[in-house]
C-alpha positions as CSV (number, residue, x, y, z in Angstrom):
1,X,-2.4,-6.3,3.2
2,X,-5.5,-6.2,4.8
3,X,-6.4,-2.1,6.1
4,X,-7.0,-3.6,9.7
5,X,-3.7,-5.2,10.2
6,X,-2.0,-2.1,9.6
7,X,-0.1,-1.6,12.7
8,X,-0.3,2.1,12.3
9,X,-2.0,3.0,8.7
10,X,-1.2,6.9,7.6
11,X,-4.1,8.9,8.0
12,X,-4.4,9.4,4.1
13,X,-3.8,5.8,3.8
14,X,-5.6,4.6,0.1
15,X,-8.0,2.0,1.2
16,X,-7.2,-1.7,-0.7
17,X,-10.8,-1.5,-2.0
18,X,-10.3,1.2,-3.4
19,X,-7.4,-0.5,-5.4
20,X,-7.9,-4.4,-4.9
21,X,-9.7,-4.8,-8.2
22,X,-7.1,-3.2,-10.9
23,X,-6.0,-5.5,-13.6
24,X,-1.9,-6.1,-12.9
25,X,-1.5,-4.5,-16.4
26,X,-0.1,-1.1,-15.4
27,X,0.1,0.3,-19.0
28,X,-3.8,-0.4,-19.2
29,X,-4.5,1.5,-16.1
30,X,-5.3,5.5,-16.1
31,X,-3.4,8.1,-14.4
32,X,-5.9,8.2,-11.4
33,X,-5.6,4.5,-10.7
34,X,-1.9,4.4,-11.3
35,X,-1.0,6.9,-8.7
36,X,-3.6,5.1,-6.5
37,X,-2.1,2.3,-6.4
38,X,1.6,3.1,-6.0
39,X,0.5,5.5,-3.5
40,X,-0.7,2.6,-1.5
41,X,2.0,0.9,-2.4
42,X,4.4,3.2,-1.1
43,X,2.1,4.0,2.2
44,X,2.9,0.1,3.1
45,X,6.0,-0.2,2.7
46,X,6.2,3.1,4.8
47,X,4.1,1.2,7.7
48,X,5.4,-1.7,7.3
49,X,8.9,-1.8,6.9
50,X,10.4,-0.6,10.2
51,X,9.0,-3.3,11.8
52,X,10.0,-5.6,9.7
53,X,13.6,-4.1,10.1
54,X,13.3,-4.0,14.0
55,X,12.6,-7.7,13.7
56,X,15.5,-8.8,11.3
57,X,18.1,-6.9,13.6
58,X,17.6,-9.0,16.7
């Protein structure tokens, strides 16, 4: 997801370019760029999913 169409992004959010360009081979990846990108990961999902909950309940 795009930083922009965050509704809300934390204010330590990871920005995607820092993390857009990592292979999808985790096990290659270092430490640093590992927790990077769960940490985004998780930092969606954080963002995202109550609305996406508020939605499905109606």
């Amino acid at each position: 997801m795009k930083d922009d169409r965050l509704p809300a992004p934390p204010a330590d959010l990871v920005p995607r370019s820092a993390v857009a360009t990592y292979p999808t081979n985790f096990a290659a990846m270092t430490r640093t760029h590992f927790e990077a990108i769960t940490t985004r990961g998780e930092q969606l999902m954080r963002t995202v999913l109550p609305m996406y909950l508020r939605h499905s309940r109606h």
